[in-house]
C-alpha positions as a printed NumPy array, in Angstrom:
array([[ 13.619, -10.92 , -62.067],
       [ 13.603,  -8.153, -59.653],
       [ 10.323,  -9.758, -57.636],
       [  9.887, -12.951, -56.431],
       [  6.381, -15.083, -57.507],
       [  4.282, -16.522, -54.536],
       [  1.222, -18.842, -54.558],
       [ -1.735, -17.199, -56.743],
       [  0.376, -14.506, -58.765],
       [  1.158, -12.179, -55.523],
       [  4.102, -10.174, -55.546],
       [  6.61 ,  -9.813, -52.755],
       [  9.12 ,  -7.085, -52.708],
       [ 13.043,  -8.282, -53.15 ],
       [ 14.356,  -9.696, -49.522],
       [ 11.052, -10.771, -48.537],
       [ 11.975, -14.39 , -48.519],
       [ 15.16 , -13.114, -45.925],
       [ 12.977, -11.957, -43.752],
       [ 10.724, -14.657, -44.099],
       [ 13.157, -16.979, -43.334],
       [ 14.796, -15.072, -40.508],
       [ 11.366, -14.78 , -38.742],
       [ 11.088, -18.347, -39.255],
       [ 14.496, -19.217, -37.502],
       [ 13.849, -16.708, -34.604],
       [ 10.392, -18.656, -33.668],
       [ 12.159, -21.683, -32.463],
       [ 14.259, -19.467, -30.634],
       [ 11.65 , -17.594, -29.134],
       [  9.598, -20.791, -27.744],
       [ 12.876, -22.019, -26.497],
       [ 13.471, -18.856, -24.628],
       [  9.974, -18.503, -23.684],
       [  9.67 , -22.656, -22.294],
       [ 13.008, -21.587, -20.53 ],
       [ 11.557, -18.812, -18.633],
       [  8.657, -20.916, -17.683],
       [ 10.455, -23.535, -16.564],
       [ 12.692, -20.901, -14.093],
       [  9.251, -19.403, -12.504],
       [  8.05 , -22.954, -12.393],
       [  7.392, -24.302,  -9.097],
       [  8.984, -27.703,  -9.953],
       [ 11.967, -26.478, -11.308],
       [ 14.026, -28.295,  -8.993],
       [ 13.011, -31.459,  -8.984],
       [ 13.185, -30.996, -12.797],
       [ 16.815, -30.448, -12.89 ],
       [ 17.224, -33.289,  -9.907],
       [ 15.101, -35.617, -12.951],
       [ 17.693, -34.475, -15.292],
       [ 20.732, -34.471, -13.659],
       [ 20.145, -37.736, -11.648],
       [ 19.603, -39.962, -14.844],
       [ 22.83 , -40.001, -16.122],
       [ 24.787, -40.066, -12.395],
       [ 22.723, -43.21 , -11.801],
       [ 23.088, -44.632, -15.28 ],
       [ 27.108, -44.06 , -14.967],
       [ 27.016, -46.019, -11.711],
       [ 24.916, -49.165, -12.988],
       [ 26.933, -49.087, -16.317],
       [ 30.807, -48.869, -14.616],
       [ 30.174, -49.961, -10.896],
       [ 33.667, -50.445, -10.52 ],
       [ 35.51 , -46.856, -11.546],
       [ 35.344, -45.493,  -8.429],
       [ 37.663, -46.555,  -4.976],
       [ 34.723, -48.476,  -4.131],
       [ 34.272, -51.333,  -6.492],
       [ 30.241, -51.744,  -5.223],
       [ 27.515, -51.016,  -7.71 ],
       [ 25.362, -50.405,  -5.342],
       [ 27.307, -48.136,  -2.952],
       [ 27.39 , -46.13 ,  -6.585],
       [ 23.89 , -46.669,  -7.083],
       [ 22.986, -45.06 ,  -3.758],
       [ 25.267, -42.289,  -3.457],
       [ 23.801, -41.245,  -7.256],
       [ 20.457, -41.6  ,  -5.911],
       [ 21.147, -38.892,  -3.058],
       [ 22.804, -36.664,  -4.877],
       [ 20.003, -36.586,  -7.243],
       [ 17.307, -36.24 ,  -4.607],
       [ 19.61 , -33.247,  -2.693],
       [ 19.653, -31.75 ,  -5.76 ],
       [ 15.991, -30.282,  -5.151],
       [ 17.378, -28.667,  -2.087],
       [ 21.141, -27.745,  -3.253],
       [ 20.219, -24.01 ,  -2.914],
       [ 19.593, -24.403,   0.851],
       [ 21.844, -26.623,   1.579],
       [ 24.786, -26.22 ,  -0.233],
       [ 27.506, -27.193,   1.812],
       [ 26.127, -30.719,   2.916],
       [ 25.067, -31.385,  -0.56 ],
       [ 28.463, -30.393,  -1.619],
       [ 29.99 , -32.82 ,   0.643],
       [ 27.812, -35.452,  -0.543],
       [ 28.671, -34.616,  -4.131],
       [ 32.631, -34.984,  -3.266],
       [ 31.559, -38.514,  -1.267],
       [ 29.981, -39.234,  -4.893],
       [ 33.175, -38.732,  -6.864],
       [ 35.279, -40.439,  -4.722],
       [ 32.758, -43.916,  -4.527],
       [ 31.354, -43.535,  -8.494],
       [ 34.986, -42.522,  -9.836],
       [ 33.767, -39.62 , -11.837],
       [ 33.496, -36.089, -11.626],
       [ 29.898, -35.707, -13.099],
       [ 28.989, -35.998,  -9.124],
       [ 30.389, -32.588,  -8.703],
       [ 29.612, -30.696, -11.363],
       [ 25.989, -29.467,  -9.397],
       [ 27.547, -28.54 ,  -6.475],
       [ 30.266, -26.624,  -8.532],
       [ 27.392, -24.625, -10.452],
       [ 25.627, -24.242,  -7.731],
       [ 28.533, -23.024,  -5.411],
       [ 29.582, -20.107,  -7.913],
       [ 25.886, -18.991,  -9.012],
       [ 25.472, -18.444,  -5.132],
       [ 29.258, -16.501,  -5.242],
       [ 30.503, -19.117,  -2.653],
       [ 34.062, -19.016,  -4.661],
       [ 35.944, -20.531,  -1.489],
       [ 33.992, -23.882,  -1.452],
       [ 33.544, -23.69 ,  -5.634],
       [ 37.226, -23.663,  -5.437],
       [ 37.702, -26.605,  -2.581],
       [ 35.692, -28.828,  -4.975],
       [ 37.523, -27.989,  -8.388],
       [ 41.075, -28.63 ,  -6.397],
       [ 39.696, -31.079,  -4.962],
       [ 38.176, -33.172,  -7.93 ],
       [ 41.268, -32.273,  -9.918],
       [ 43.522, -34.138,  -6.937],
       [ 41.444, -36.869,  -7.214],
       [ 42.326, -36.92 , -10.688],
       [ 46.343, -36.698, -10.266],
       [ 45.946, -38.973,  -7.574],
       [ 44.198, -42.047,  -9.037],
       [ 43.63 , -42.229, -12.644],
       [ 42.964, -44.981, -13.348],
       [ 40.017, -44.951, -11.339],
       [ 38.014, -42.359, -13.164],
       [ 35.075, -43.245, -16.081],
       [ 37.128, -40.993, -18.688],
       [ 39.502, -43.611, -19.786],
       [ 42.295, -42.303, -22.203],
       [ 45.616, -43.369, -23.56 ],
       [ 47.561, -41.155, -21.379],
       [ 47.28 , -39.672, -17.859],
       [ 47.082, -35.979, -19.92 ],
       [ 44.117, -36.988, -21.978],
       [ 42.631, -38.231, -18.699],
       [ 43.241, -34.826, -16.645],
       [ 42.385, -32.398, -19.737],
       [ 38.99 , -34.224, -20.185],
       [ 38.564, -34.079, -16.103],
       [ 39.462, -30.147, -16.337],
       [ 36.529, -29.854, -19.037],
       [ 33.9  , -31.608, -16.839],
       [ 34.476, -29.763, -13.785],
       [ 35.239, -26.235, -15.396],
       [ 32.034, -26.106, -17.563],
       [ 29.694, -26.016, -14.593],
       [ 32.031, -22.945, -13.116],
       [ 31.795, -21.211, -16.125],
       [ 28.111, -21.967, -16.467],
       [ 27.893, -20.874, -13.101],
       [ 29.481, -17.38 , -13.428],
       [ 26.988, -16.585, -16.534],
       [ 23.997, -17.594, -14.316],
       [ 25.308, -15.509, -11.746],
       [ 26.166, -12.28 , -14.002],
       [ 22.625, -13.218, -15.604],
       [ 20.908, -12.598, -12.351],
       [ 22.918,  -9.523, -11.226],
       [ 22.059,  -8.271, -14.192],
       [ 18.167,  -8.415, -13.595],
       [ 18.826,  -7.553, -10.087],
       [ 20.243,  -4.075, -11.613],
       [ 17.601,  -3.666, -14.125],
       [ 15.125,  -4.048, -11.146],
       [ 16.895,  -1.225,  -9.594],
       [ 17.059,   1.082, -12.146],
       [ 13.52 ,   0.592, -13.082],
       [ 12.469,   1.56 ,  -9.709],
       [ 14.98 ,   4.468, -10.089],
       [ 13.359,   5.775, -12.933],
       [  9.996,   4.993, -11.141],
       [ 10.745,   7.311,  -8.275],
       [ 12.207,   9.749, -10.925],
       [  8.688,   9.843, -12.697],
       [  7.041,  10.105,  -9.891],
       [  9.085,  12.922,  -8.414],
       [  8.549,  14.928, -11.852],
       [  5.137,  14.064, -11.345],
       [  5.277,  15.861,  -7.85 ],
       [  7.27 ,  19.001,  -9.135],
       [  4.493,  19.111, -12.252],
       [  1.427,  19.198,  -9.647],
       [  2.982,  21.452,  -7.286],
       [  3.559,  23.929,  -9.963],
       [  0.113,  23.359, -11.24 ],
       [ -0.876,  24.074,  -7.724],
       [  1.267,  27.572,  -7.21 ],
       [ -0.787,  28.47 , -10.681],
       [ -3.646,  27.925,  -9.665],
       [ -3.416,  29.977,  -6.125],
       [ -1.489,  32.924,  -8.53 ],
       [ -4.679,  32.883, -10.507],
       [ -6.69 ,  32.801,  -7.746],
       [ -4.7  ,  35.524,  -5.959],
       [ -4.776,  37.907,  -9.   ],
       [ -8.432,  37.251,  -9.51 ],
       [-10.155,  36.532,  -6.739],
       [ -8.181,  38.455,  -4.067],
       [ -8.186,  41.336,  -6.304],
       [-12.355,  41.594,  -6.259],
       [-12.814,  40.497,  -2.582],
       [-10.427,  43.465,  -1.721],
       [-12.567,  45.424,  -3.82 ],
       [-15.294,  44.563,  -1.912],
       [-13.897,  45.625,   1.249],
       [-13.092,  48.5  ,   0.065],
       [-16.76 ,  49.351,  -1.243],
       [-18.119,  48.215,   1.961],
       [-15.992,  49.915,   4.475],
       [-16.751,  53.093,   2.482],
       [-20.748,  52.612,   2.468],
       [-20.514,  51.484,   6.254],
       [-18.886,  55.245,   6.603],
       [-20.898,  57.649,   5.04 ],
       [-22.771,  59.79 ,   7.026],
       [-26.142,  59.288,   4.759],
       [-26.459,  55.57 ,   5.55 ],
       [-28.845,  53.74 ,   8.258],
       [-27.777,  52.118,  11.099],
       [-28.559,  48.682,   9.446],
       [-26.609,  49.15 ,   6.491],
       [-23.359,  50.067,   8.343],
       [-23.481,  47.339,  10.451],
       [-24.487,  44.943,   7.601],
       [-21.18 ,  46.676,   5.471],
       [-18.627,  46.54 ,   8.453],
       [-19.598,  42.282,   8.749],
       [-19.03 ,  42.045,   4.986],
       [-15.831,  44.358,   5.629],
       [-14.67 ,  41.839,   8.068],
       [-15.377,  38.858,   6.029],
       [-13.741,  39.974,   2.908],
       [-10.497,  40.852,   5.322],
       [-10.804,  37.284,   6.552],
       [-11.334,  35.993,   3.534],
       [ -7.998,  38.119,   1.813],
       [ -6.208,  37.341,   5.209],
       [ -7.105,  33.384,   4.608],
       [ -6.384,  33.335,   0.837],
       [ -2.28 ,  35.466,   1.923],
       [ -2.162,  32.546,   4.314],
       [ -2.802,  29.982,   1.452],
       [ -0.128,  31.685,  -0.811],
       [  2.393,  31.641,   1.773],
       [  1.9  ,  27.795,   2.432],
       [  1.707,  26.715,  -1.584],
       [  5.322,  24.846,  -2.025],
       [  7.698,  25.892,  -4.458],
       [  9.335,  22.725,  -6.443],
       [ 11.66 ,  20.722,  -4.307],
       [  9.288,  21.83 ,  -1.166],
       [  6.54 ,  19.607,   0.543],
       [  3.063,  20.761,   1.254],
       [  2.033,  21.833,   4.239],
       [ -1.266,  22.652,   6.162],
       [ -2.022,  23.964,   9.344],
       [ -4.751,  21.39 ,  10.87 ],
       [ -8.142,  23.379,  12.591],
       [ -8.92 ,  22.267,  15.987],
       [-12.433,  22.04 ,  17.23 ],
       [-12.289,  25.751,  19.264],
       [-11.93 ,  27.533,  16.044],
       [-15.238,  26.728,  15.339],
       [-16.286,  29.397,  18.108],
       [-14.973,  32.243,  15.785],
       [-16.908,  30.648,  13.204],
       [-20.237,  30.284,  14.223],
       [-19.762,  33.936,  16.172],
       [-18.914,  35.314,  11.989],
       [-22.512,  33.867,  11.209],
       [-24.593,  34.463,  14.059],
       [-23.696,  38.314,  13.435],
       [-24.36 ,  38.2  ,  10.08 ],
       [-28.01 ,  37.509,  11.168],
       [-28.012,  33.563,  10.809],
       [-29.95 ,  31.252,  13.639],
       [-27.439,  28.709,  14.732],
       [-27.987,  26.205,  17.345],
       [-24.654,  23.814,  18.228],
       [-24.683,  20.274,  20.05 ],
       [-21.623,  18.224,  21.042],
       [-20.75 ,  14.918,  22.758],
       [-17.383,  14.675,  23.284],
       [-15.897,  12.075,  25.02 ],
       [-13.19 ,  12.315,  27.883],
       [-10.558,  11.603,  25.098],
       [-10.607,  13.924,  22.805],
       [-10.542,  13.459,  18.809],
       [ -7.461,  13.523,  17.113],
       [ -6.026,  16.522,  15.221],
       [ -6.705,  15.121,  11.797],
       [-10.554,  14.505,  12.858],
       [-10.512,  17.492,  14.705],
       [ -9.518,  19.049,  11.057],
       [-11.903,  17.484,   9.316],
       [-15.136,  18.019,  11.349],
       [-14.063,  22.12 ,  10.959],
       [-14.201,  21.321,   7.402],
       [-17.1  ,  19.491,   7.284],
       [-18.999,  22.295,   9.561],
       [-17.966,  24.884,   7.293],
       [-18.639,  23.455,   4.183],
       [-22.367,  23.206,   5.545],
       [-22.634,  26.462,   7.082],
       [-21.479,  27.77 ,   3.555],
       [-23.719,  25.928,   2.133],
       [-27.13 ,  26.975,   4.32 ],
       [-26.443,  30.064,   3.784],
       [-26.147,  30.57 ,   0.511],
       [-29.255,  28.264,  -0.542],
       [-31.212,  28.868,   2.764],
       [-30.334,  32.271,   4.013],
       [-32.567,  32.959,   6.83 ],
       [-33.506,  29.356,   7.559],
       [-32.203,  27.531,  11.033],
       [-29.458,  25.809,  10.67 ],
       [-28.163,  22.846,  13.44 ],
       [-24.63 ,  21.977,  14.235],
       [-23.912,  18.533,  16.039],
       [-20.938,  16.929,  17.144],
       [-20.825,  13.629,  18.751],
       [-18.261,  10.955,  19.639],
       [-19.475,   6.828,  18.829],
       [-18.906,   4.228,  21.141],
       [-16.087,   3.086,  18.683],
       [-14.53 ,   6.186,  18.911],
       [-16.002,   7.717,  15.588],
       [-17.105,  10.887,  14.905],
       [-20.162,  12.082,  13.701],
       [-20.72 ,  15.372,  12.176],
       [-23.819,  16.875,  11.43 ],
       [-24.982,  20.262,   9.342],
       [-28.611,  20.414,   8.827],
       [-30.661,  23.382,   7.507],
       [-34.467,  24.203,   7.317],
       [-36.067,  25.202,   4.461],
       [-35.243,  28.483,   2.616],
       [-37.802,  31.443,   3.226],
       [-40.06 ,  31.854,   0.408],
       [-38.861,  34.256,  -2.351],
       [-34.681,  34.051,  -1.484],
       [-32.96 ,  33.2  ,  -4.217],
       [-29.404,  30.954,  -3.892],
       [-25.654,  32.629,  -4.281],
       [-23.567,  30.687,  -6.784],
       [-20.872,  28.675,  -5.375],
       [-17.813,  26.988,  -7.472],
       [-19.791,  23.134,  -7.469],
       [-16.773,  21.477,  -6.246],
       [-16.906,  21.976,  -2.152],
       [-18.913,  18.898,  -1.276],
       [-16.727,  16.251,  -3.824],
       [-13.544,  17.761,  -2.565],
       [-14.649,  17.459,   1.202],
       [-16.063,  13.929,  -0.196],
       [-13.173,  12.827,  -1.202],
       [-10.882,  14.115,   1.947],
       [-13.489,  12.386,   4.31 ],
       [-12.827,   8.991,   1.906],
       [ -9.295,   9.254,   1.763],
       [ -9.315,   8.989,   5.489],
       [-11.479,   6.022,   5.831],
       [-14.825,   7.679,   6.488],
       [-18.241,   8.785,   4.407],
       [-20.125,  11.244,   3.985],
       [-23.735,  11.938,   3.286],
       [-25.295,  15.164,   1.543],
       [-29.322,  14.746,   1.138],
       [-32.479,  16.707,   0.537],
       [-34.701,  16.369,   3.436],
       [-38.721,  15.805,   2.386],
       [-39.658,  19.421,   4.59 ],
       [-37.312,  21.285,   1.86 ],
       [-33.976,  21.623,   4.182],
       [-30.501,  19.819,   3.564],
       [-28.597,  17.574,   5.66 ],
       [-24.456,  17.199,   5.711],
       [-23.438,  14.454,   7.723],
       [-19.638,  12.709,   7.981],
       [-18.765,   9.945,   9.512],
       [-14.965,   8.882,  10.466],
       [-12.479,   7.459,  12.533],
       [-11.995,   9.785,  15.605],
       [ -8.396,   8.778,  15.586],
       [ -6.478,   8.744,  12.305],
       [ -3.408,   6.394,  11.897]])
């Protein structure tokens, strides 16, 4: 038959009993590997191994007390007991423990006292004292053979089986080491590829950014230019008030700042392989700023409380920000309404910037704005450690106030 019957007449496809059976060997497997592991990141892995290799040292020495050149069982007793107990602390101190261990073979007569210290010795890549203890244990050997626990026929017998119990622990030894060079290298290349990702995350958003300032460029620089141009040719015509002109040659000026600002912006935006960079405002370039609105017709008043040490240029950047996110803001939902500016310094150094506007006059409708100023600026003011507050007022105005550190780390 092609299929194989299970319980209650169900059908499994041909090699379904392999697999079966090769998913039942690999769970053993797996809870061995996975009981190993735990066992490694256990905090009592040490005194584990000490348990484990210290019952057989001590049971050697009670069983043959007299195999080594000291025919005591308890000298034997006693030097097993401390090599089991340094055991816990082998890692640190490797060479005393070592020396113990050697003290160990030559008292107990076998070489099962130096097989830790020999593990322990290469794992750590200490071959010059790994090797001292093999030649060493080896000499001891040649030199007195009849005084080892291996007992054989022959003095060959007796070295070969010697060579077995103090080589395995080297070998072991060079496998744990190339096992943990091995992670230490994986480590390393994942962080490789982690700074890799992240850089190609990096290149993606600054070339997400120089799209976004080419769209901006080709659309919004293209009708603010327009503007200016419209404007500047109303504000000369020789059929237009007084009023109007002057009104044209502010939005004139604005829409060159504004075209002037957004060039600036295009010459900054990074091109891959290039960092970021932006020029940081300072607290006197608010004077050209409040001068723009006060022309245009607005009713500013300004307060400040500085103290004798001044803020530092990242605050000083961010109150400019803060100021003329608010001014924006007044006027294009309050045109016409007072609007007050205050700047103060805390007594922890903090500063405290203000933007608060009255109430619109009756029948001025708001301009449209993009809806994303005051979370950007929010979330500037928060990366930096501060807040910021944007309410309704119950008399129908609007305050902005930020709060942050005055000097940034």
């Amino acid at each position: 038959m092609s299929e194989q019957q299970y319980q209650g007449g169900v059908t499994a496809p041909p090699g379904a009993d392999v697999r079966h059976g090769q998913q039942a060997a690999a769970e053993p497997r797996g809870m061995v590997m996975s009981g190993y592991r735990r066992l490694c990141d256990s905090r009592w892995k040490n005194t584990i191994q000490a348990v484990l290799y210290g019952v057989p040292l001590v049971g050697i020495a009670v069983a043959l007390p007299y195999s080594g050149l000291v025919a005591s069982r308890t000298a034997g007793v006693t030097v097993s007991v401390v090599i089991s107990v340094a055991t816990v602390w082998r890692e640190r101190l490797l060479v005393p423990y070592s020396l113990v261990s050697a003290v160990g073979v030559v008292i107990t007569g076998h070489l099962l006292s130096a097989t830790g210290a020999c593990y322990t010795a290469v794992r750590q890549g200490r071959y010059v004292l790994a090797s001292m203890l093999v030649v060493g244990s080896l000499a001891f050997v040649l030199a007195t053979p009849e005084a080892l626990v291996a007992r054989a026929p022959n003095a060959e017998a007796i070295l070969a089986d010697s060579v077995v119990i103090i080589l395995l622990p080297v070998l072991l030894g060079y496998v744990a080491q190339a096992h943990r060079q091995m992670a230490v290298l994986a480590a390393e290349q994942q962080a490789q590829e982690a700074l890799l990702q992240e850089g190609r995350l990096r290149e993606a958003a600054l070339r997400q950014r120089e799209r976004l300032v080419r769209d901006i460029h080709n659309g919004v620089g293209q009708q603010v230019t327009l503007m200016v141009l419209q404007a500047g040719a109303i504000a000369v015509r020789a059929d237009a008030s007084a009023p109007i002109k002057e009104r044209c040659s502010l939005i004139s000026d604005a829409g060159r700042d504004a075209v002037n600002a957004l060039r600036e912006i295009v010459a900054k935006t990074p091109g891959p392989g290039e960092s970021p960079t932006e020029d940081e405002r300072q607290l006197s370039d608010l004077a050209p700023l409040f001068t723009r609105y006060r022309s245009s017709g607005h009713k500013i008043t300004v307060g400040a409380r500085i103290t004798a040490e001044p803020p530092g240029p990242v605050a000083q950047d961010l109150a400019y920000k803060v100021i003329a996110e608010g001014l924006s803001n007044a006027v294009r939902h309050a045109a016409g309404g007072a609007i007050d500016v205050r700047i103060a310094q805390a007594a922890d150094a903090s500063l405290i910037v203000a933007v608060h506007n009255g109430p619109p006059p009756s029948g001025t409708a708001p301009l449209p704005g993009t809806g994303h100023g005051l979370s950007w600026l929010r979330q500037e003011i928060q990366a930096a450690g501060g807040t910021l507050r944007a309410d309704a007022d119950p008399a129908g105005g609007f305050l902005l106030e930020a709060r942050f550190a005055g000097h940034q780390p």
